[in-house]
N, C-alpha and C positions, 0 to 999 in steps of 0.2 A: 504493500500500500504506500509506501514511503517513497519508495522507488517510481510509482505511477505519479504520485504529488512531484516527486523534484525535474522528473519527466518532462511535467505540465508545464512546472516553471519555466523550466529551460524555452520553452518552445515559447512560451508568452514573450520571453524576454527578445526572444532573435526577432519575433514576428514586430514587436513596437521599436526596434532596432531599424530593420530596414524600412518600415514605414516612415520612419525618421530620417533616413536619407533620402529617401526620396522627395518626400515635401519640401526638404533644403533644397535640394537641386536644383526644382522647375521654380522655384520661388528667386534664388540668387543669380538665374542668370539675366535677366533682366533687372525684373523688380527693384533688388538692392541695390545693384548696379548703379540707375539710375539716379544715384543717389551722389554720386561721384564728384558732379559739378557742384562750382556754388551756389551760395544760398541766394539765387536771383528770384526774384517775383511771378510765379505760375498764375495761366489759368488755366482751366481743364485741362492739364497737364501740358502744354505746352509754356515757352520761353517770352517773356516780353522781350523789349530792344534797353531795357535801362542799361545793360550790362556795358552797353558798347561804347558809354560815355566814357570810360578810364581803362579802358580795356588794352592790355598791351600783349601782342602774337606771340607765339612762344617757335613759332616755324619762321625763316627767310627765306628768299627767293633765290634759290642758286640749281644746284645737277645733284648735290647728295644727298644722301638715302634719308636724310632729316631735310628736308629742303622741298616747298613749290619748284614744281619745275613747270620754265618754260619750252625748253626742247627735250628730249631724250636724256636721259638720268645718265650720267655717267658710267653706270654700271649696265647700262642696255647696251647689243651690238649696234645700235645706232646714235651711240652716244654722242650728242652733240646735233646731231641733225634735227632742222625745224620740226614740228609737228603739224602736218594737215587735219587739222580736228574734224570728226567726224561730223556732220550736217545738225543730226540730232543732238549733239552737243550745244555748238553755236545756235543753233534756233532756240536750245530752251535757257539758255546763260543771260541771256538780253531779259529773263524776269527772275532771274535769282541766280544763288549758285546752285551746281548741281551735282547729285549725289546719285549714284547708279550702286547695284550688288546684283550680279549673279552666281543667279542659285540654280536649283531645280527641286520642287517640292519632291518629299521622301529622301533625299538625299540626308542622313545622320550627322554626316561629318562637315555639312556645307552649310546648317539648318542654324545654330546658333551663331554664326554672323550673319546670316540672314535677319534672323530675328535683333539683334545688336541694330544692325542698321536701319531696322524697318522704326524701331523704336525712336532712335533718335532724328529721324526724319521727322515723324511724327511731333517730337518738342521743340522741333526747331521748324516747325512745319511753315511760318511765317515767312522765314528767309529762305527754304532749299524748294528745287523742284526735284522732286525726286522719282526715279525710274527702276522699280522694281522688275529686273530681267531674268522670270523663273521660265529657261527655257523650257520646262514642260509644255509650256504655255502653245508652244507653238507660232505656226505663222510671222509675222513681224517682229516679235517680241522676242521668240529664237533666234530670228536671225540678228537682231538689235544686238543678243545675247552673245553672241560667239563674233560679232561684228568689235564688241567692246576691249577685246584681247588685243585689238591694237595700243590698247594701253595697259596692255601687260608692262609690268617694270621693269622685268631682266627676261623682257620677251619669254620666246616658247623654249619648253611647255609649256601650256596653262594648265593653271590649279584652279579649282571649284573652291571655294566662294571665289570673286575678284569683286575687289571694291574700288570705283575711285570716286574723287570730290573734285571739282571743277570751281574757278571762281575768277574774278579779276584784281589783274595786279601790274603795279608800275614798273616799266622796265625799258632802260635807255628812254626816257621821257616820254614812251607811250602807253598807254594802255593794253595790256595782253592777256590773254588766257594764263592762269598759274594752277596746276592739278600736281593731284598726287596719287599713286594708286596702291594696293596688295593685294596679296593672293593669301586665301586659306585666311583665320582669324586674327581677328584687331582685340587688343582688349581694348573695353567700353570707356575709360577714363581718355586713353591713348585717343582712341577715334574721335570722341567728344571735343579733343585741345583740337586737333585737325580742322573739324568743320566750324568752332567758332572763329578760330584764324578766317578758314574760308570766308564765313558770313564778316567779319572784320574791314577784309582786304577788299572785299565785295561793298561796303557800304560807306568806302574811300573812296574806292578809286570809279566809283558810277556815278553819270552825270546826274541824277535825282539824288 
């Protein structure tokens, strides 16, 4: 009888164990996450613009792997060479900056930057036009999707997720496109300094 009780226990104990990892998991990858940034002023969960009053970039504008880049990354085989930005880029930069991720839904290992970025689009939803590219999707949105590898960083292969941000930025006294992109996951603080940079340099250097 002793033996069936300490049995029972045991099995209680492992069963409210992994229920316990579990609810951490699906809870901390966003959720707490998003907790990251400061304590700027929400509403329904997105970002106002107070922040942008004192706000200083933590990125510059050069070819390194910390760096807006305006041509090919130093570490691409086309380092150094212009960038012909892809149409759907340029069309949607003229109303924000822009943020892309592809994924493909069911995919395990592509799903939480997916999710990372759908989220912070979402808070910063004011400033970014965002383009979620799950090729599953098909038609337009696939091809968008494997179209977008042109801004692979150290070219092919390409890795599932790729993420880039899009914005504008001063260079030799004009105005030009400044992005940056990865392959496979960002962590969410990391990501977050990236696009407020973006929305920053974006709401300098544009005529309104």
């Amino acid at each position: 009888m002793k033996i069936k009780t300490i049995l029972l226990l045991i099995v209680l104990v492992i069963i409210l164990l992994f229920s316990g990892c579990t609810s951490n998991n699906t809870s901390n990858n966003i959720s707490d996450s998003s907790d990251n940034s400061s304590n700027d002023n929400t509403e329904n969960g997105t970002i106002n613009s107070s922040w942008l009053n004192d706000y200083t970039p933590l990125h510059s504008i050069g070819s390194k792997i910390n760096d807006f880049w305006i041509s090919f990354p130093s570490f691409n085989l086309d380092s150094g060479r212009s960038v012909d930005h892809r149409s759907w880029i340029t069309d949607s930069i003229e109303n924000g900056c822009v943020l892309f991720v592809v994924h493909k839904t069911g995919c395990e290992a592509c799903q939480p930057q997916a999710d990372r970025v759908i989220n912070l689009s979402e808070k910063y939803e004011e400033h970014i036009i965002f383009l979620d590219l799950d090729a599953t999707l098909g038609g337009s949105v696939e091809e968008r999707a494997y179209d977008a590898y042109f801004y692979d960083p150290d070219g092919p292969p390409g890795y599932i997720a790729l993420t880039g941000i899009f914005t504008k930025v001063e260079h030799n006294g004009s105005i030009e496109i400044g992005w940056h992109s990865w392959e496979k996951d960002v962590d969410y603080s990391e990501l977050e300094s990236w696009i407020r940079d973006a929305i920053y340099y974006y709401h300098i250097n544009s005529e309104d």
